[in-house]
C-alpha positions as CSV (number, residue, x, y, z in Angstrom):
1,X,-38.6,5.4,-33.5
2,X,-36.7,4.0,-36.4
3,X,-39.4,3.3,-38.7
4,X,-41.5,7.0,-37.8
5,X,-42.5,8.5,-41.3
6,X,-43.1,12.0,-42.6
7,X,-45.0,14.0,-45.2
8,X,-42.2,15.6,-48.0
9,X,-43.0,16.7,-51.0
10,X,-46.2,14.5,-50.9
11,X,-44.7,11.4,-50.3
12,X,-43.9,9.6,-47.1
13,X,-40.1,9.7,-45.8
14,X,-39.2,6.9,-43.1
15,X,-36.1,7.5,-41.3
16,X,-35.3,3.9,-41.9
17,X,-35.3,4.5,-45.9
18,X,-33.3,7.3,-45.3
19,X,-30.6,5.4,-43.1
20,X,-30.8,2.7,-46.3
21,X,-30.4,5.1,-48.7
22,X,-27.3,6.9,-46.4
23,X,-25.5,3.0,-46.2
24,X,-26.4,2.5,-49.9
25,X,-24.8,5.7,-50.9
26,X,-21.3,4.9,-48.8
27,X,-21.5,1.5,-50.6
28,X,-21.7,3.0,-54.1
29,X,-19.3,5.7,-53.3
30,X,-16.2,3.1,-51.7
31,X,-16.9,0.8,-54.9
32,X,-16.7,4.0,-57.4
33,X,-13.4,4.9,-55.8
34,X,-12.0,1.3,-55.8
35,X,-13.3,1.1,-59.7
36,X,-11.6,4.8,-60.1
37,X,-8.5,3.4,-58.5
38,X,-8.2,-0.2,-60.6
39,X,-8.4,1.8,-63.5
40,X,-5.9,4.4,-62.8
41,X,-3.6,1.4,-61.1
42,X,-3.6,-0.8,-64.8
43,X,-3.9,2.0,-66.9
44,X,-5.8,2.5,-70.9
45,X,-3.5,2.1,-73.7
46,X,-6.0,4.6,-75.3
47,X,-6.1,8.4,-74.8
48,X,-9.8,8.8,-75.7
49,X,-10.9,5.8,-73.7
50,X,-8.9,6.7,-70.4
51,X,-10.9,10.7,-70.6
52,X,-13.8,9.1,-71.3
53,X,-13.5,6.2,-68.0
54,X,-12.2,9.8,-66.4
55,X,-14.9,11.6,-67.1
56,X,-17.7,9.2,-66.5
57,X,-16.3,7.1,-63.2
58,X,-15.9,11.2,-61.7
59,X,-19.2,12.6,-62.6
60,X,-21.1,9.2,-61.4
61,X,-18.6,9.4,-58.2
62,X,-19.9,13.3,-57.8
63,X,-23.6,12.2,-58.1
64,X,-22.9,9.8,-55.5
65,X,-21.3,11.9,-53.1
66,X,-24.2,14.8,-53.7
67,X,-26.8,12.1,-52.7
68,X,-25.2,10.9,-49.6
69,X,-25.4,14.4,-48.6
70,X,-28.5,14.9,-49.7
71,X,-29.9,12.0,-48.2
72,X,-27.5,12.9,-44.4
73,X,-29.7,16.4,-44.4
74,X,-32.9,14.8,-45.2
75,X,-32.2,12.3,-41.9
76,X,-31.4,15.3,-40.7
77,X,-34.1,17.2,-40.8
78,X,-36.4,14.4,-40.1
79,X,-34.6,13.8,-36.8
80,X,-34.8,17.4,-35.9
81,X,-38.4,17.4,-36.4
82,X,-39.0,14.7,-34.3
83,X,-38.0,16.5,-31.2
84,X,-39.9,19.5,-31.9
C-alpha cells in the first residue's frame, strides 16, 4: 500500500510523502557535502568568511542529516503499524 495514510499529530502521514521526503533529504544532504567539499577544495582568502561558510554549510548539513532520520523513523513506524 504505497499511498496508505495515517493520523499524526492531527495531520495525515502517507508513506509515499514519507519516502519523498527520505529521497529529498539524501538529495540535500549529497549536494551539502559536494558544496562543503568545493569550498574546502578552492579555499577563502578570508578568515571570517571561511568560519562563517564553516559554520553555516555544517549546521544546515546537520539539520539535513536530523531530518532524514527523522523522516526514516516516521516510515518506520508507519510501516510497523501497518502490520499490526
Amino acid at each position: 500500500m504505497a499511498g496508505k495514510t495515517m493520523k499524526q499529530g492531527g495531520a495525515a502521514v502517507s508513506s509515499l510523502q514519507l519516502q519523498l521526503e527520505i529521497e529529498n533529504g539524501r538529495k540535500t544532504i549529497n549536494r551539502l557535502a559536494a558544496i562543503i567539499r568545493m569550498v574546502g577544495d578552492t579555499g577563502v582568502s578570508d578568515a571570517d568568511t571561511a568560519a562563517e561558510l564553516d559554520a553555516h554549510l555544517g549546521a544546515a548539513y546537520a539539520a539535513a542529516s536530523r531530518w532524514l532520520l527523522e523522516s526514516r523513523i516516521e516510515a518506520r513506524r508507519l510501516s510497523a503499524r501497518r502490520f499490526v
